[in-house]
N, C-alpha and C positions, 0 to 999 in steps of 0.2 A: 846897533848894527847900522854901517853907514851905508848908502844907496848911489852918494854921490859919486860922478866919475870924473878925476882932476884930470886938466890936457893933456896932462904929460905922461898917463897911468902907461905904462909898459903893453898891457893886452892893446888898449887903443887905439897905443901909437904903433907898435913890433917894433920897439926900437927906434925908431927912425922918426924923421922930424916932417918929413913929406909924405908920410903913408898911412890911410886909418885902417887898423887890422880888422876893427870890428864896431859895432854899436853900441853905441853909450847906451843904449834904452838896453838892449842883451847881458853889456855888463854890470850896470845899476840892479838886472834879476839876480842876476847870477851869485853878486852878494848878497842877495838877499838870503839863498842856502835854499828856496824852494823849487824840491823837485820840479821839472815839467816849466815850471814860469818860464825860462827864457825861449822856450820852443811856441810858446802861448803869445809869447810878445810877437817873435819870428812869423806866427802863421796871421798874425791880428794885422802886422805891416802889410805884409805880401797882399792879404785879399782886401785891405785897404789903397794900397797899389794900383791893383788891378780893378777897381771899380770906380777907381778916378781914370784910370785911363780909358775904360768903358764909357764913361758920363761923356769924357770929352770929346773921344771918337764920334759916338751919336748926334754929340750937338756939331761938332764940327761939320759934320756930312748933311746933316740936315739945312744948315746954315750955306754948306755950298748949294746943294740941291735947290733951295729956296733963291740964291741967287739967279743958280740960272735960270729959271723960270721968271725973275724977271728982266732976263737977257743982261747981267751981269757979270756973268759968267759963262765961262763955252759954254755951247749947247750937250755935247753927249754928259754935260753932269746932270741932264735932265734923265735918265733912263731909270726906269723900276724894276723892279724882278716881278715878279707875277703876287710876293705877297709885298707889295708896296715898298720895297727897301731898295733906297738911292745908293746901290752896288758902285758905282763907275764913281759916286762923291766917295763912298767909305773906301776905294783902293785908292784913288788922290789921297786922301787926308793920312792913309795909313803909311803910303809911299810920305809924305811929307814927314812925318813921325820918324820913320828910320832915317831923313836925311838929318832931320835934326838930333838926334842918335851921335849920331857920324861927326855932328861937331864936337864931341867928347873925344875921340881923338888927335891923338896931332898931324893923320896923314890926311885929316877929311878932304884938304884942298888938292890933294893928289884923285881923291875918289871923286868928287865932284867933276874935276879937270878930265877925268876918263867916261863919266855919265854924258859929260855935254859934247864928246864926241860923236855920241853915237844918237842926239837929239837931234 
C-alpha cells in the first residue's frame, strides 16, 4: 500500500494546476484504508494550529508589554486587567495578526488604504 502523494494526484490538485483541494498528510491516510485516520490527522493539525498561535500571541504581548515598561513602546500597552494580563498588548498583537491575514488576499491594499483613513 502506497502513502505517497505525487503533485499532480487529481484529489490534490482538483484538476487544476493552481489550486490545492486538499492535504497531502489527509490523502497519504486516506490510502492507507484506516477507518477515522484521516479525521485523527485533521483534528492533530488544527490543535497543533491553534497552540502555536496561542504560544505566539502570549509571547508576543508579553514582549510588547515588557517594552513598554521600558518606554519602548507607547505607554497604554503598559495596562493590566486585574489578574495581571497585558489586554491592550494581546488586542495590538491580535489586531496585527489579522492584518497580516489580510496580506493573503489580493485586495489587502484596498483594506489597508480604507484602515488608514480612518487612523
Amino acid at each position: 500500500m502506497e502513502i505517497l502523494v505525487p503533485y499532480n494526484d487529481q484529489i490534490l490538485t482538483n484538476g487544476s494546476d493552481s489550486y490545492a483541494g486538499g492535504s497531502p498528510y489527509v490523502i497519504s491516510m486516506k490510502r492507507l484504508q484506516i477507518p477515522g485516520l484521516p479525521s485523527i490527522v485533521n483534528a492533530t493539525l488544527l490543535t497543533t494550529i491553534v497552540s502555536a498561535g496561542n504560544a505566539y500571541t502570549f509571547n508576543a504581548s508579553r514582549s510588547l508589554h515588557a517594552l513598554a515598561l521600558d518606554g519602548r513602546a507607547p505607554k497604554f500597552l503598559k495596562r493590566l486587567n486585574k489578574r495581571g494580563v497585558p489586554y491592550m498588548a494581546v488586542i495590538v498583537v491580535m489586531l496585527l495578526s489579522c492584518l497580516a491575514y489580510l496580506a493573503l488576499g489580493s485586495s489587502s491594499a484596498e483594506v489597508i488604504n480604507w484602515i488608514l483613513r480612518f487612523v
